[in-house]
C-alpha positions as CSV (number, residue, x, y, z in Angstrom):
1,X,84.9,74.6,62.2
2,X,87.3,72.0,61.0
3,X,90.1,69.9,63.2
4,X,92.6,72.2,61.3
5,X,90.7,75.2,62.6
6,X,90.4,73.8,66.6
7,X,94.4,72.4,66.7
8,X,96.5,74.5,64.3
9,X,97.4,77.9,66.3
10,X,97.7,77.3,70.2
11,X,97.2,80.8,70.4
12,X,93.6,81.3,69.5
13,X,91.3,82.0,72.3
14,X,88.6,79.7,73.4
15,X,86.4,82.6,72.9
16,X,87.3,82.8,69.2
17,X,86.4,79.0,68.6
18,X,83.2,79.7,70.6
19,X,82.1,82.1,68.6
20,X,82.2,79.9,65.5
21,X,80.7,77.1,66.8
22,X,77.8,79.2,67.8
23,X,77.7,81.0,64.4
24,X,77.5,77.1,63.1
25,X,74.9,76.4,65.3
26,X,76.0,75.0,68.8
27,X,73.5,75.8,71.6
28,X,75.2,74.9,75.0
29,X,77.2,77.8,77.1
30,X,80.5,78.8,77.0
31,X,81.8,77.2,80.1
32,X,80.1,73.6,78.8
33,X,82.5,74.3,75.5
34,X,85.9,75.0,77.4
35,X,85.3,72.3,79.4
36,X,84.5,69.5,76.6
37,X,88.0,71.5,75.3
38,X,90.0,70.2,78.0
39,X,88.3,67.1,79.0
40,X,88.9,65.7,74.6
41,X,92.3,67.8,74.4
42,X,90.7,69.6,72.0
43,X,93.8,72.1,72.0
44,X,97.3,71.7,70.8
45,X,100.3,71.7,73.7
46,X,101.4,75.0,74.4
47,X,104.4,75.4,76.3
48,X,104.5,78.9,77.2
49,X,100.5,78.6,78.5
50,X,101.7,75.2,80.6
51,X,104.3,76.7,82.3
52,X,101.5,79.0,83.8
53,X,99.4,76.6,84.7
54,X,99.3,75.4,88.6
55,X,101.5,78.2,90.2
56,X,100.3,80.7,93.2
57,X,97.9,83.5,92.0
58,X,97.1,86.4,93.6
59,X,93.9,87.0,95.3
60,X,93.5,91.3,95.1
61,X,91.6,92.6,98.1
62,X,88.8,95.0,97.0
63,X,87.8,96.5,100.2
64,X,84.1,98.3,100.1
65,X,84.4,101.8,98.2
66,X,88.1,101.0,97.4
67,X,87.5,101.0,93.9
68,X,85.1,101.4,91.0
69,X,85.9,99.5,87.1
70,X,84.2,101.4,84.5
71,X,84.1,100.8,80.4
72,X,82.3,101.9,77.6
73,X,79.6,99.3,75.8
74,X,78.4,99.9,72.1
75,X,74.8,98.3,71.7
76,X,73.7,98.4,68.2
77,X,70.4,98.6,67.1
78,X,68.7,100.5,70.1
79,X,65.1,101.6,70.5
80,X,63.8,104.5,68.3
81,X,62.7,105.7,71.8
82,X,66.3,106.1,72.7
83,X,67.3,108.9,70.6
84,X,70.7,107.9,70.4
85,X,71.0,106.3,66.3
86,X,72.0,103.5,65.3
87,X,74.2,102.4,68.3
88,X,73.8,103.4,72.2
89,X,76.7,104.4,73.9
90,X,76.9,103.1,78.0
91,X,78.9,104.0,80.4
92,X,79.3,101.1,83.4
93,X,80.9,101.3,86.3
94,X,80.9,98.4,88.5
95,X,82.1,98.5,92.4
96,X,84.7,95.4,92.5
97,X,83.7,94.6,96.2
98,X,80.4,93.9,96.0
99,X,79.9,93.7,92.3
100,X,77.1,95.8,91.9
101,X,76.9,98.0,89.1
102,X,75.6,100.9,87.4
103,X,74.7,102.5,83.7
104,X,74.4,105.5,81.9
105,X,73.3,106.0,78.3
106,X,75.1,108.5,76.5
107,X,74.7,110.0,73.0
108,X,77.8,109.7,70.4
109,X,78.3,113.0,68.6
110,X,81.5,113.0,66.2
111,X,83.4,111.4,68.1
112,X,82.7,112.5,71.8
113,X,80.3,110.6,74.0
114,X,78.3,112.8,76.2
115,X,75.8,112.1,79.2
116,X,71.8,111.9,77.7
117,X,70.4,115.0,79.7
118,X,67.3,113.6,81.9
């Protein structure tokens, strides 16, 4: 990744520029990166993101059994064992309270994801 690459859009995610590093062979964690970003001013000033920076935010009660977060998750590459082809399909719902969470594999079959019967 050159300089270019780190300070020329002020839009690019952290994420982004993590994921190259990594690809170019940078071992620590994500968090250890966007910290080392901020500590050097690794970034170029943005404006728009500054003026966000330091006001209230809101803190979102999730009372127990309020509500439940769910999203799909494509693994490639599964387990023969699986059944399911070249990618697995999972349904996760998580329970924003207490975090905990829960899966189900699913098969993909043109185009319409369906539970894997027990």
């Amino acid at each position: 990744m050159s300089d270019d690459r780190a300070t020329g859009d002020p839009y690019l995610w952290a994420s982004t520029l993590f994921d190259e590093v990594v690809e170019l062979g940078y071992l620590g964690g994500y968090s250890t990166f966007t910290r080392a970003l901020r500590r050097y001013k690794a970034r170029p000033h943005c404006e728009p993101c500054k003026a966000s920076s330091g006001r209230d935010v809101a803190i979102i009660a999730h009372p127990p059994g309020d509500e439940i977060q769910s999203d799909w998750v494509e693994l490639p590459d599964p387990p023969a064992e699986w059944g399911v082809g070249a990618n697995a399909h999972l349904l996760v719902g998580a329970l924003a309270h207490s975090g905990r969470w829960r899966a189900v594999l699913a098969e993909a079959d043109a185009g319409v994801l369906t539970p894997v019967p027990k």
